[in-house]
Each structure stands twice: as C-alpha cells, then as structure tokens.
C-alpha positions as a Markdown table, in Angstrom:
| # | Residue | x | y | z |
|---|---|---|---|---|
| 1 | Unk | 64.2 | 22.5 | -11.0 |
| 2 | Unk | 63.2 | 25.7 | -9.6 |
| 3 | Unk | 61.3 | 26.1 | -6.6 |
| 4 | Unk | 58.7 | 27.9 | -8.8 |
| 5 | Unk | 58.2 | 25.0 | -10.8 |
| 6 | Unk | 58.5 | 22.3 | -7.7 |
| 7 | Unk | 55.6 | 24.5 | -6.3 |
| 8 | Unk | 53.3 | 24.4 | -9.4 |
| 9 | Unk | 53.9 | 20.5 | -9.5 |
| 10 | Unk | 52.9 | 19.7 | -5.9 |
| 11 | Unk | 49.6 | 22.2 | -6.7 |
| 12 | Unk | 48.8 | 20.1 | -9.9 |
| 13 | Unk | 49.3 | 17.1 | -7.6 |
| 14 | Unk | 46.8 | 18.5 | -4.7 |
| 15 | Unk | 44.3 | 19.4 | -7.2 |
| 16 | Unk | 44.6 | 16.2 | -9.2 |
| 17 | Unk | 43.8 | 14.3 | -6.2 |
| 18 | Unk | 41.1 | 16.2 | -4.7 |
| 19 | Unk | 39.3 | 16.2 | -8.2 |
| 20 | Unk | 39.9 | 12.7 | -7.9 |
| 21 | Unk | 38.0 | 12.6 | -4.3 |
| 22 | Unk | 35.3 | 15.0 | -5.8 |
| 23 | Unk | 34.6 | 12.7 | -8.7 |
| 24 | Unk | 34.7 | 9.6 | -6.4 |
| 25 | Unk | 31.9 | 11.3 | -4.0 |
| 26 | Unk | 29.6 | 11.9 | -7.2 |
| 27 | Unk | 30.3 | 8.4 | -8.9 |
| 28 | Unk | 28.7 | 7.0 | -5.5 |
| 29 | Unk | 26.1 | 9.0 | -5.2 |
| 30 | Unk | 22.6 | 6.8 | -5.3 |
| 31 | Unk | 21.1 | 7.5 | -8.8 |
| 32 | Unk | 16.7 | 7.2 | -9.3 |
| 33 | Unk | 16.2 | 5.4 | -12.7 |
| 34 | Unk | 12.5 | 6.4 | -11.7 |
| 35 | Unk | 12.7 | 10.1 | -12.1 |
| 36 | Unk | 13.6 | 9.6 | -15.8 |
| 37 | Unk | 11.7 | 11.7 | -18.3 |
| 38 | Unk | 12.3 | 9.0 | -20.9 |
| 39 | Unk | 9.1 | 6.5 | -20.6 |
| 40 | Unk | 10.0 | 2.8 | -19.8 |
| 41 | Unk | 8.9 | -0.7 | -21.5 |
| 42 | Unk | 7.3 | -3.0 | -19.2 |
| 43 | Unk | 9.7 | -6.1 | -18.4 |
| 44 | Unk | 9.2 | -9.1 | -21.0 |
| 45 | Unk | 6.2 | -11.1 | -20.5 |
| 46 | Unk | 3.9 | -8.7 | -19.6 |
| 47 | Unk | 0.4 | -9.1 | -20.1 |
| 48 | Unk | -1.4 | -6.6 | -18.3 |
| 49 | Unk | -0.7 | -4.2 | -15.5 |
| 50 | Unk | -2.7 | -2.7 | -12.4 |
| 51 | Unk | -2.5 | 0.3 | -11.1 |
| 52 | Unk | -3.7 | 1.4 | -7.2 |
| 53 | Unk | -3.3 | 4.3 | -5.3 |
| 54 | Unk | -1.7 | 5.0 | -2.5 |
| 55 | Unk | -1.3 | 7.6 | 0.1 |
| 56 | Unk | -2.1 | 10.7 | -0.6 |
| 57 | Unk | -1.1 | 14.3 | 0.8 |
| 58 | Unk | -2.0 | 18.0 | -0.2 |
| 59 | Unk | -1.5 | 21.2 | 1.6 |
| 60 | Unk | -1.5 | 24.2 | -0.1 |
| 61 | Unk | 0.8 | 24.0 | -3.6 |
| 62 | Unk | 2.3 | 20.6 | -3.0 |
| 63 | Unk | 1.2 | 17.1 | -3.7 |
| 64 | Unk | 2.8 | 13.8 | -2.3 |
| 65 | Unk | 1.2 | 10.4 | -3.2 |
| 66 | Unk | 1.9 | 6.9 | -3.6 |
| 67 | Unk | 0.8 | 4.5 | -6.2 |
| 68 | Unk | 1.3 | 0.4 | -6.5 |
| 69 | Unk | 1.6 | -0.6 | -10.0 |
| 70 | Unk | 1.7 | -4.8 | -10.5 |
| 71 | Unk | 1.8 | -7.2 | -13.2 |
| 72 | Unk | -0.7 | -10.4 | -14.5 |
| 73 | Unk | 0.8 | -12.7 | -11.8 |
| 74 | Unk | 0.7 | -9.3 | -9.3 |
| 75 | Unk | 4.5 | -9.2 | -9.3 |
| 76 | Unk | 5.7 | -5.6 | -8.8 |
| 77 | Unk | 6.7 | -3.2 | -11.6 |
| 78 | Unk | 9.5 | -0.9 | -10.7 |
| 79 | Unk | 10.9 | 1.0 | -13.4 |
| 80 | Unk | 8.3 | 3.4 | -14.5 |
| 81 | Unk | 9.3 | 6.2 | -15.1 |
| 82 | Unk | 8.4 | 10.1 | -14.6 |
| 83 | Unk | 8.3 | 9.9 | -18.5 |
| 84 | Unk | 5.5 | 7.0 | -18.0 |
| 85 | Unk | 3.2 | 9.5 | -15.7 |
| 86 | Unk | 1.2 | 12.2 | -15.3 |
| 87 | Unk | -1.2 | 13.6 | -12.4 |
| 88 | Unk | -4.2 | 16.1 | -12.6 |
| 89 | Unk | -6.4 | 17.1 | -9.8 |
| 90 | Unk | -9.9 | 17.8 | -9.8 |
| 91 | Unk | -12.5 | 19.4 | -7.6 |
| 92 | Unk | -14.9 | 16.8 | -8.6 |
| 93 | Unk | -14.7 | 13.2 | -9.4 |
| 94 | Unk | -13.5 | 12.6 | -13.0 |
| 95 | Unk | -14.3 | 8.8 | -13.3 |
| 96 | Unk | -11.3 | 6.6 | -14.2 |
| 97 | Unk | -11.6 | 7.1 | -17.8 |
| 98 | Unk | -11.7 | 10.0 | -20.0 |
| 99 | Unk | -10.6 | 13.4 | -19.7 |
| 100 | Unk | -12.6 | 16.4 | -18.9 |
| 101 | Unk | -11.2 | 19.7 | -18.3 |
| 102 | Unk | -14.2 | 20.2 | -15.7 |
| 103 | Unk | -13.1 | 20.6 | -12.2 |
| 104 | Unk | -9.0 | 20.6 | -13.0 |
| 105 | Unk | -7.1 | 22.3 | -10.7 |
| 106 | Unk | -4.4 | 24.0 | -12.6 |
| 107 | Unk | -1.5 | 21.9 | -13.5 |
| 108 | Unk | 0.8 | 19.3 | -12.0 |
| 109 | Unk | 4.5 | 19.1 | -12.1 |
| 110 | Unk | 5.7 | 15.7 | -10.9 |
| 111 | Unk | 9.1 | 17.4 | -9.1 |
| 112 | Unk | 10.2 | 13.4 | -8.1 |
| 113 | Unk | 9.2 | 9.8 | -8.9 |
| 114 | Unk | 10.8 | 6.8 | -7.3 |
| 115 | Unk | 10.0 | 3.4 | -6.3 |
| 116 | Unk | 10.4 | 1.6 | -2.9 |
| 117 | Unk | 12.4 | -0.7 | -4.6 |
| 118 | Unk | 15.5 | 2.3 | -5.4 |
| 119 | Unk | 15.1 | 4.1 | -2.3 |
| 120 | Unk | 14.1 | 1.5 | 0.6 |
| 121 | Unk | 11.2 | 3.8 | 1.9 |
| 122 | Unk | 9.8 | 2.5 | 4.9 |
| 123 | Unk | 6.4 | 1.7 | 5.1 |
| 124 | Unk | 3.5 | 1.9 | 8.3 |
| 125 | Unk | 1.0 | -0.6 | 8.0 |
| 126 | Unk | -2.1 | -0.8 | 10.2 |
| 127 | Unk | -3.3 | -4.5 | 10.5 |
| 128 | Unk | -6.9 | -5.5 | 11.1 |
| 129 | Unk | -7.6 | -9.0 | 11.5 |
| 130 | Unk | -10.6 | -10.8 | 12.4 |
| 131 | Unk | -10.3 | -12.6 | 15.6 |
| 132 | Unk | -14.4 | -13.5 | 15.5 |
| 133 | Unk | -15.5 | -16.7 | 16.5 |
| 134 | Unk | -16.1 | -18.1 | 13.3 |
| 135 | Unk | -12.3 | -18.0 | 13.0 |
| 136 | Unk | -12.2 | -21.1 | 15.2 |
| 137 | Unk | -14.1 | -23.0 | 12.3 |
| 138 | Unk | -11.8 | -26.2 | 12.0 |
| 139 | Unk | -9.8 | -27.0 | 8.8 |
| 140 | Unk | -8.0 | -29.9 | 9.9 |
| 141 | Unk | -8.1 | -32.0 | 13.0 |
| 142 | Unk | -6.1 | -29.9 | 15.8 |
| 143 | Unk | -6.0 | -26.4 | 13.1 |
| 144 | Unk | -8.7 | -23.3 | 12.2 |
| 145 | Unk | -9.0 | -20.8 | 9.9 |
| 146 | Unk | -7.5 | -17.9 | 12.4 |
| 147 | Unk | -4.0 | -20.2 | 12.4 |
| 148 | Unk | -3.7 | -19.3 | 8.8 |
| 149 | Unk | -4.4 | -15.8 | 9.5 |
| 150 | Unk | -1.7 | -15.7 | 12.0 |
| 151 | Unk | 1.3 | -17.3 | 9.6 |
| 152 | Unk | 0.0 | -15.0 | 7.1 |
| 153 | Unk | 0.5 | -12.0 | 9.3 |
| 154 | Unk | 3.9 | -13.3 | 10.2 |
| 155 | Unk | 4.5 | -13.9 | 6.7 |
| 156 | Unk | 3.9 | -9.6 | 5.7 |
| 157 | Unk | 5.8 | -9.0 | 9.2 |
| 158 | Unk | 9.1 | -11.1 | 8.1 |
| 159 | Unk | 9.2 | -9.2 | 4.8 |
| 160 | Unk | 8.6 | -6.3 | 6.3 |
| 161 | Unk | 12.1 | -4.1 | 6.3 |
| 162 | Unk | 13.4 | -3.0 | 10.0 |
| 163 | Unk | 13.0 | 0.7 | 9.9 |
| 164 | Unk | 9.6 | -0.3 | 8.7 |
| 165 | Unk | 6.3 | -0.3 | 11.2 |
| 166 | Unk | 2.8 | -2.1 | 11.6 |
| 167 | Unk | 0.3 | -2.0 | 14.2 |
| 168 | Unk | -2.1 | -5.0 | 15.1 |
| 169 | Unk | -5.7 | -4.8 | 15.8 |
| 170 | Unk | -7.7 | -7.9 | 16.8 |
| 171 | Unk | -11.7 | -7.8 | 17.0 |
| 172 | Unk | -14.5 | -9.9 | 17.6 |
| 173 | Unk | -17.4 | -8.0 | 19.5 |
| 174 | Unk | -14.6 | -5.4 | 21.1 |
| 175 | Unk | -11.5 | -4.0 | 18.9 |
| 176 | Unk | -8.1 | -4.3 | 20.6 |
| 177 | Unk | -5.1 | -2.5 | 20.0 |
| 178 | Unk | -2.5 | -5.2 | 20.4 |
| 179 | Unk | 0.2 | -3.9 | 18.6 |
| 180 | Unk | 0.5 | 0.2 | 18.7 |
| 181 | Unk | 2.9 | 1.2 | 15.9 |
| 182 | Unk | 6.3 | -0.3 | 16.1 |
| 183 | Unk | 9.4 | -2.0 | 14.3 |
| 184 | Unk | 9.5 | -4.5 | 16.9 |
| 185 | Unk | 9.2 | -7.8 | 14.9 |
| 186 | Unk | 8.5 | -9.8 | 18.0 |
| 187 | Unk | 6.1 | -7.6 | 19.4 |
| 188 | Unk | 4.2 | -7.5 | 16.2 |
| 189 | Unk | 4.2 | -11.3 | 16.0 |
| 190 | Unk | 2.7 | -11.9 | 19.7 |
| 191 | Unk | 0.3 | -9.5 | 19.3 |
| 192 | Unk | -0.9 | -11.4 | 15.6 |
| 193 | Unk | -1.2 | -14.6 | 17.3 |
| 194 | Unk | -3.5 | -13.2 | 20.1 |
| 195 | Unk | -6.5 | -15.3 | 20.0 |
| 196 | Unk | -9.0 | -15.0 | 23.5 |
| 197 | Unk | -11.3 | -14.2 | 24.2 |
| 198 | Unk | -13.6 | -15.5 | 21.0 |
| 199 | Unk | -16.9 | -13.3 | 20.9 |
| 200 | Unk | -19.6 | -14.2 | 18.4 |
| 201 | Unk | -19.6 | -10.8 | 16.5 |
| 202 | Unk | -17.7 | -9.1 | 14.2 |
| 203 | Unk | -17.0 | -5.8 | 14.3 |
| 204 | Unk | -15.1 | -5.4 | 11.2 |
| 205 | Unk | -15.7 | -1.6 | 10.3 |
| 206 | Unk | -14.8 | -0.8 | 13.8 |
| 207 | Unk | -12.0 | -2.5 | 13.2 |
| 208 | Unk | -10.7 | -0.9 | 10.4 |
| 209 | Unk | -11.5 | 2.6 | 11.5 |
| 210 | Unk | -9.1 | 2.0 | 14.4 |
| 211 | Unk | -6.4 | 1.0 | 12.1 |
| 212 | Unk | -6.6 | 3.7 | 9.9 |
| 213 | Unk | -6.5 | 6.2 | 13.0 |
| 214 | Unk | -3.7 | 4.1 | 14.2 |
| 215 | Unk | -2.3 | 4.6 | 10.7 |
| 216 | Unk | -3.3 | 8.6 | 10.2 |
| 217 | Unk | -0.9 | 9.0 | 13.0 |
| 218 | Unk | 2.2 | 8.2 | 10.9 |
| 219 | Unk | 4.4 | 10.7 | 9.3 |
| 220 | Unk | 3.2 | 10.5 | 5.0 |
| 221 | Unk | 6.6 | 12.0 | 4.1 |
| 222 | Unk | 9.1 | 9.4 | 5.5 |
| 223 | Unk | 6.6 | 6.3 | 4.9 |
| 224 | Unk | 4.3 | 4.5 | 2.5 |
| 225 | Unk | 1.1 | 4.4 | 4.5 |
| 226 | Unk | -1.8 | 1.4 | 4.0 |
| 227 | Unk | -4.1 | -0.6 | 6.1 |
| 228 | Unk | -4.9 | -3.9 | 5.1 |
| 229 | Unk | -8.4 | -5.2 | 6.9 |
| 230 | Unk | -9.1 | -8.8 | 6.9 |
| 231 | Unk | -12.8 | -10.6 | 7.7 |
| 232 | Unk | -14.2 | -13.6 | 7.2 |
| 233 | Unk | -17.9 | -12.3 | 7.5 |
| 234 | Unk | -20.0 | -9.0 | 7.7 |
| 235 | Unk | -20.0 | -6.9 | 9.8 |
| 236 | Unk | -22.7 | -7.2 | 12.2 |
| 237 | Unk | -21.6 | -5.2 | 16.0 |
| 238 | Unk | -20.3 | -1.8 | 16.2 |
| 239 | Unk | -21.5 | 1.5 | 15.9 |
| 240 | Unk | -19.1 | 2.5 | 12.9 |
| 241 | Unk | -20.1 | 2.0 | 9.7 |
| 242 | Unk | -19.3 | 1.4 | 5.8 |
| 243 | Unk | -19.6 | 5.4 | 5.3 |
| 244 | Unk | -17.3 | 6.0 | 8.3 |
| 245 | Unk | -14.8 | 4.0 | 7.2 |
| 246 | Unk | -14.7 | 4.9 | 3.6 |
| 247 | Unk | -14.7 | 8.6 | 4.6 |
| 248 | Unk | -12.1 | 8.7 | 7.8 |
| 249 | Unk | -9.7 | 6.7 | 5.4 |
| 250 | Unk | -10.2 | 9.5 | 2.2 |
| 251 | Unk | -9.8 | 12.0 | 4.9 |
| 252 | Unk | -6.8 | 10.6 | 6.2 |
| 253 | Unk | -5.4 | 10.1 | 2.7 |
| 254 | Unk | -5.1 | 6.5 | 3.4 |
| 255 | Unk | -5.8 | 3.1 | 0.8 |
| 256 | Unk | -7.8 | 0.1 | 2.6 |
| 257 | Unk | -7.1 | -3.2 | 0.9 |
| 258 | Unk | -9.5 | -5.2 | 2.0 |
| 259 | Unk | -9.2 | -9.3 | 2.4 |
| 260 | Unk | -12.0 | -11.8 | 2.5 |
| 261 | Unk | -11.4 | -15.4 | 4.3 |
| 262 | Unk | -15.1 | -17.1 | 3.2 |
| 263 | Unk | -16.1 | -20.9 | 4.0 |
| 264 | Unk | -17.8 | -20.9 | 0.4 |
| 265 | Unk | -18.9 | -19.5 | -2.6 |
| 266 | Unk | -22.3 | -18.4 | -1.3 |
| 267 | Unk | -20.9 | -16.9 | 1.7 |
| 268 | Unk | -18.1 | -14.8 | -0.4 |
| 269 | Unk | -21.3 | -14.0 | -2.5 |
| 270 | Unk | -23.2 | -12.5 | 0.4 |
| 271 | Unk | -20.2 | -10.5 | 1.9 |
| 272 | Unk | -17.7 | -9.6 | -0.2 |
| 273 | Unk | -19.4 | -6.4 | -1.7 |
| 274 | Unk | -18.6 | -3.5 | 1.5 |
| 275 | Unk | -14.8 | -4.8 | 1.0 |
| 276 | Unk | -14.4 | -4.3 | -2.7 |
| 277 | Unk | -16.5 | -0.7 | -2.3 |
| 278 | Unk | -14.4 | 0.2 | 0.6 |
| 279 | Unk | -11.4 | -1.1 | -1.8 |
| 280 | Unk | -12.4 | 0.8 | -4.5 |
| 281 | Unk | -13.0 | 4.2 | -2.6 |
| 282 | Unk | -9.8 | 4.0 | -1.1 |
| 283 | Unk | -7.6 | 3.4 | -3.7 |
| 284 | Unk | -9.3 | 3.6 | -7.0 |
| 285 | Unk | -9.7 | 0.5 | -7.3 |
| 286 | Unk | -11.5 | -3.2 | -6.5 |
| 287 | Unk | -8.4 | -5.0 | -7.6 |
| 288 | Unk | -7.1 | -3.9 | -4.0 |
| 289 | Unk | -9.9 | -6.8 | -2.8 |
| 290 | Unk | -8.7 | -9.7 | -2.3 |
| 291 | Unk | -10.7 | -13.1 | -1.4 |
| 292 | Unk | -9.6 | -16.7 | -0.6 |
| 293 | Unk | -12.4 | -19.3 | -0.4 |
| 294 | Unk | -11.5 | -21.9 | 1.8 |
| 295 | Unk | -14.4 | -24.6 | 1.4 |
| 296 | Unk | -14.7 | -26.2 | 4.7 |
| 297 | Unk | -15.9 | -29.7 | 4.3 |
| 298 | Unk | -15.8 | -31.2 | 7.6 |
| 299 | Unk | -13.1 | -33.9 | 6.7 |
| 300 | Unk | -10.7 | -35.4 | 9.0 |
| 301 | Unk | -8.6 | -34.2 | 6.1 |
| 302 | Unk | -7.8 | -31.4 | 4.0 |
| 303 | Unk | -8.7 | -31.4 | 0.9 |
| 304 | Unk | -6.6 | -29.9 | -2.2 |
| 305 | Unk | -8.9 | -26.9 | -2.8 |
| 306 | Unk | -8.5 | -26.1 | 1.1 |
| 307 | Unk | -4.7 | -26.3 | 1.1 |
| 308 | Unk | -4.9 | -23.9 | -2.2 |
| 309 | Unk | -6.8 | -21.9 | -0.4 |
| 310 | Unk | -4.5 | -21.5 | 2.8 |
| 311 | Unk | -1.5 | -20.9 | 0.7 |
| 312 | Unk | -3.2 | -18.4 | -1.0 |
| 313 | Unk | -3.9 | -16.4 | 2.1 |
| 314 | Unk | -0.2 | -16.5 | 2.3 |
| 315 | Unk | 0.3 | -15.5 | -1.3 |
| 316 | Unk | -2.1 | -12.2 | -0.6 |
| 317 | Unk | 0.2 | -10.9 | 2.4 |
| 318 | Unk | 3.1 | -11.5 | 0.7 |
| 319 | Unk | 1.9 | -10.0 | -2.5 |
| 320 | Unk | 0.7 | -6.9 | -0.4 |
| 321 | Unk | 3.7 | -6.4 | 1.7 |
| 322 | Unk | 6.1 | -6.7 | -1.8 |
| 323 | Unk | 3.3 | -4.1 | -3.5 |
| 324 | Unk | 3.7 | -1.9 | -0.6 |
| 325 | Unk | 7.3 | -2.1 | 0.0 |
| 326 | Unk | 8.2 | -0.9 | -3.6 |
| 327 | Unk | 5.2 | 1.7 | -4.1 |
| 328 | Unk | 5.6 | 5.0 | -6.0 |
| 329 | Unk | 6.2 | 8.0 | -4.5 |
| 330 | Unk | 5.5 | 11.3 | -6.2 |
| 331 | Unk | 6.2 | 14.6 | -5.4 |
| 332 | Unk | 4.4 | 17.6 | -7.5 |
| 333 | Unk | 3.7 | 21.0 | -7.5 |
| 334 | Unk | 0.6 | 22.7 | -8.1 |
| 335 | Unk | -0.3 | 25.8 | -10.3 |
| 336 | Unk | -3.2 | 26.3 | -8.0 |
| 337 | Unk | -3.5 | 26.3 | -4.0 |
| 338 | Unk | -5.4 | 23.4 | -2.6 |
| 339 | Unk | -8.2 | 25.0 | -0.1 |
| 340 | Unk | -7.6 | 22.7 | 3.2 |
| 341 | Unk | -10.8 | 20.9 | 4.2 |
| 342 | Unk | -11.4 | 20.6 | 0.2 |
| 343 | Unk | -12.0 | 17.2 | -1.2 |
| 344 | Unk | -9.7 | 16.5 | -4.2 |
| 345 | Unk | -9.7 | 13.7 | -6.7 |
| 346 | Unk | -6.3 | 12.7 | -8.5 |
| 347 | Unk | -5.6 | 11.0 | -11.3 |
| 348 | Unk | -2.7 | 9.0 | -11.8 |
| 349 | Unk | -2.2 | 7.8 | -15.1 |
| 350 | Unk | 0.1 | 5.2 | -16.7 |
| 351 | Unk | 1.3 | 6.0 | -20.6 |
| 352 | Unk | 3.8 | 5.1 | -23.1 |
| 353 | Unk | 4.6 | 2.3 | -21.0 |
| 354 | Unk | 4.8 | -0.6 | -23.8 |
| 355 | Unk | 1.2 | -1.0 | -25.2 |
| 356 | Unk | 0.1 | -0.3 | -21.3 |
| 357 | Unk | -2.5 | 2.7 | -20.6 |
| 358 | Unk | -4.2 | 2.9 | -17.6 |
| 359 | Unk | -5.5 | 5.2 | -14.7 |
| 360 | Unk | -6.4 | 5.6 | -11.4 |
| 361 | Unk | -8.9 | 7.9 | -9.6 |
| 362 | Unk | -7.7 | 8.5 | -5.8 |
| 363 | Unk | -9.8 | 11.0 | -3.7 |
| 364 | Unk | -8.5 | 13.1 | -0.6 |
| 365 | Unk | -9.4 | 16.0 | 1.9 |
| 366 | Unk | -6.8 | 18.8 | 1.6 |
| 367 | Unk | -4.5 | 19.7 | 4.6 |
C-alpha cells in the first residue's frame, strides 16, 4: 500500500471518529418538548384545566413571564406547548375573555417556552405566615392550628429543589424577617417553626408587602418568583393596606397566592374576600386562593372534618410548591417598545390544547 493511500486511510479514520464525538455531543444535548410549535393534547383524564400567572418582566422590546397551568385534581400540566400559546399586551385591561384590538401593543413573538419540569428552574419563594395569637387556638389536647402551619411549611421547604430559595416572614402585631432569602433548608425550617412572642393582632398585609419586597429582590431571569401569604383572620394592625399590597406586587411583577386557615364557615365568610382580590390581581386569577376550614369544636378529640382539614393545609403547600416548581417560562419579543413606568396587561392564553381554551389576564409596571 502506498504511503499516499496509508495517509488518506488514517484521515478517514480521524475524521470518522471525530464525527463520531460531534454527533455524540448533539445526541446529548438537553432537548425542550415545550418549545414545540405543534400544540399538545392534555394527558388522559383530563377534565378541566387552570391557568395562573406568574412572574412577569418587561423592559423595553422583551417580555419574560411565567404561568402555572393545573389539572381538575390541581396536578401539574407540563407539556404544553409553544404551539398551545399565545401572548398579547395591552395598555389597558382587556378582561379575561374576549378579544379587542383596543390598547394592543404590537405583537408578541414567544422566542422560548419551557416548563420547570424540563429545565429544573429554580424558584424564590417569599413565605408569609401568620404567627397571630389566634394561631394558638387548640385542635387537639397538647396541638394548635400554627403546628399545622409549621409541617406545612416544612412540607413546601422539603420539596423545594437545592439551588432553589425562600424567605420566612412571621407576624402577629410586628412583621419579622426570620428567614432572608436562602437555600439553606435548615435555616428555613427554624425560622418556620418560630412561634413567640404571640401578639393579638394580625398584621397580614404588612406581612405580605414584606415578602414581596423580600421577593422583588430576586433575580426574574434565573428564577420562578411567587409569594404565598397565609392568615387565619383579617387584617386588623399595620399601616399597609389591601391597595399597597395589590399594587407593590403588580409593580414588582410578582403573583400572591393567598391561603386562608378559618375556624368556620362564618369566619371564612367574613374574611376570605381581600385574599381572593389580592389573588386575583396578582395572578389573574381567584383559583390562586386557597382556604382550609378547620372547625374547631373544643373536643378532647379530633374530629374527621378537623383531620381533613389539617391534611389539606398540607395538600395546598405541596400543590403550590409542585405548581411553582414546574411553571412556564416564556420569552417574547415585542413589535413595540414598552415605556418603563407604564402599566401593562398580558394575556396568556391556552388553545388547541384537547377541547381546553382558556386565558389569563396578568398586569405589570414596565422596567
């Protein structure tokens, strides 16, 4: 054999094998079922789906947001599809049904879509939880309402992945910061299950503004942003308000899912409205309220409708923590420059997805 020919054989070889690493490297690569422009069918058995928003950023001709998207039993839909979507943004509020062409703002190109559940996006949670007297009310012999509050806390925490961060506030009359933002597990569980000093007030809406500034503070890009804010009565010390809370979280571009622990009907009656309006500003929705009616009776024993009830706490925080941990995230382009200081609505609506149709009417201040 020649040394012409020996030297084109040990190129085919090189080349074969590097062509080999090359196509190895792309075979690996991580691939986004999500960002398919072919719409998806919901799973098998579905029999309704709710949509909520999420974060939401705008500066100039780009748009980041996040939406949650569950199922009748509030089990998590992840394979929608960029075929299954489309955003608009207005300049005034649109309502969640019905299009008008009044107040778009040019047109949207969704650039990405994925889900939490593909790429493992972090999330930064801020959580409020009532730490009011009325916590202390007894539900068994040695055991109160706030000892339910703390496993479900430690319940989100657990599921919570470790990149991912929370912060803990605490109120009764005063609003502590027991937890600043942090991955720490441990940390995040002590400062949960800190319980003195009682007051007698609650100071819910102070509360919650202090977790969404605790909240605003995290990077949107790199992590799913919410604050979930927990009371088991209204508000009734602080200076904040309603009003400031619904508008520091729209300006912050931040959802508020709002949970209610009531002794009884007549209570959840009187004081569950501010939590499903704040719900609703927040993320288009009053599906992001959530309410667990304990019934305290003053038995030695618990009775079945109380144990319900405390598992159901549980159920919320895990069903928030899965919702949050496998959001949407899109990224989009605008035809038309956001103003910053602006307030924007966006619509994020859900088609072609089985027999499914819905929307969701998020609004935000522009960056």
């Amino acid at each position: 054999m020649t040394k012409r020919k020996i030297g084109f054989l040990v190129f085919c070889l090189v080349a074969s094998m590097f062509f080999a690493a090359g196509c190895s490297t792309v075979t690996s690569d991580p691939v986004n079922p999500n960002d398919s422009t072919t719409p998806a069918d919901p799973p098998s058995g579905t029999t309704s789906v709710t949509l909520s928003g999420g974060s939401t950023t705008g500066t100039g001709n780009t748009l980041s947001l996040n939406f949650l998207a569950v199922d009748q039993a509030s089990t998590t839909l992840t394979n929608i599809t960029r075929g299954n979507v489309s955003i608009e943004v207005y300049d005034s509020n649109p309502g969640s049904s019905g299009i008008s062409a009044a107040g778009l703002v040019g047109t949207v190109v969704i650039n990405v879509l994925s889900s939490g559940a593909n790429t493992s996006k972090p999330i930064a949670v801020g959580m409020v939880l009532d730490k009011s007297g009325s916590m202390m009310d007894p539900l068994s012999p040695g055991d109160a309402k706030v000892r339910t509050l703390e496993a479900a806390a430690d319940i989100f925490i657990d599921l919570m992945s470790n990149d991912s961060q929370a912060a803990i506030i605490n109120f009764d009359s005063v609003v502590s910061i027991e937890a600043a933002m942090t991955t720490d597990k441990n940390v995040l569980k002590i400062a949960a299950s800190v319980e003195a000093p009682y007051g007698g007030s609650t100071a819910f809406f102070t509360g919650a503004s202090t977790g969404i500034t605790e909240t605003a503070a995290v990077n949107s890009t790199n992590y799913v942003r919410g604050v979930i804010a927990m009371t088991d009565g209204a508000n009734n010390y602080g200076s904040k308000t309603e009003y400031d809370v619904t508008t520091e979280a729209i300006a912050a571009g931040l959802p508020v899912y709002t949970v209610g622990l009531f002794d009884t009907s007549s209570e959840a009656s009187s004081n569950r409205a501010p939590l499903q309006r704040i719900a609703l500003a927040t993320t288009g929705t009053s599906e992001s309220y959530h309410e667990v009616i304990v019934g305290v009776t003053g038995l030695s024993v618990m009775s079945a409708d109380q144990i319900r009830a405390l598992g159901a706490l549980e159920d919320i925080y895990t069903q928030l923590a899965q919702a949050l941990t496998d959001a949407y995230t899109a990224t989009c382009t605008l035809s038309t420059s956001l103003t910053a200081g602006q307030q924007y609505w966006v619509r994020i609506t859900l088609h072609t997805y089985g027999t499914f149709s819905q929307s969701v009417v998020v609004s935000f201040i522009a960056q």
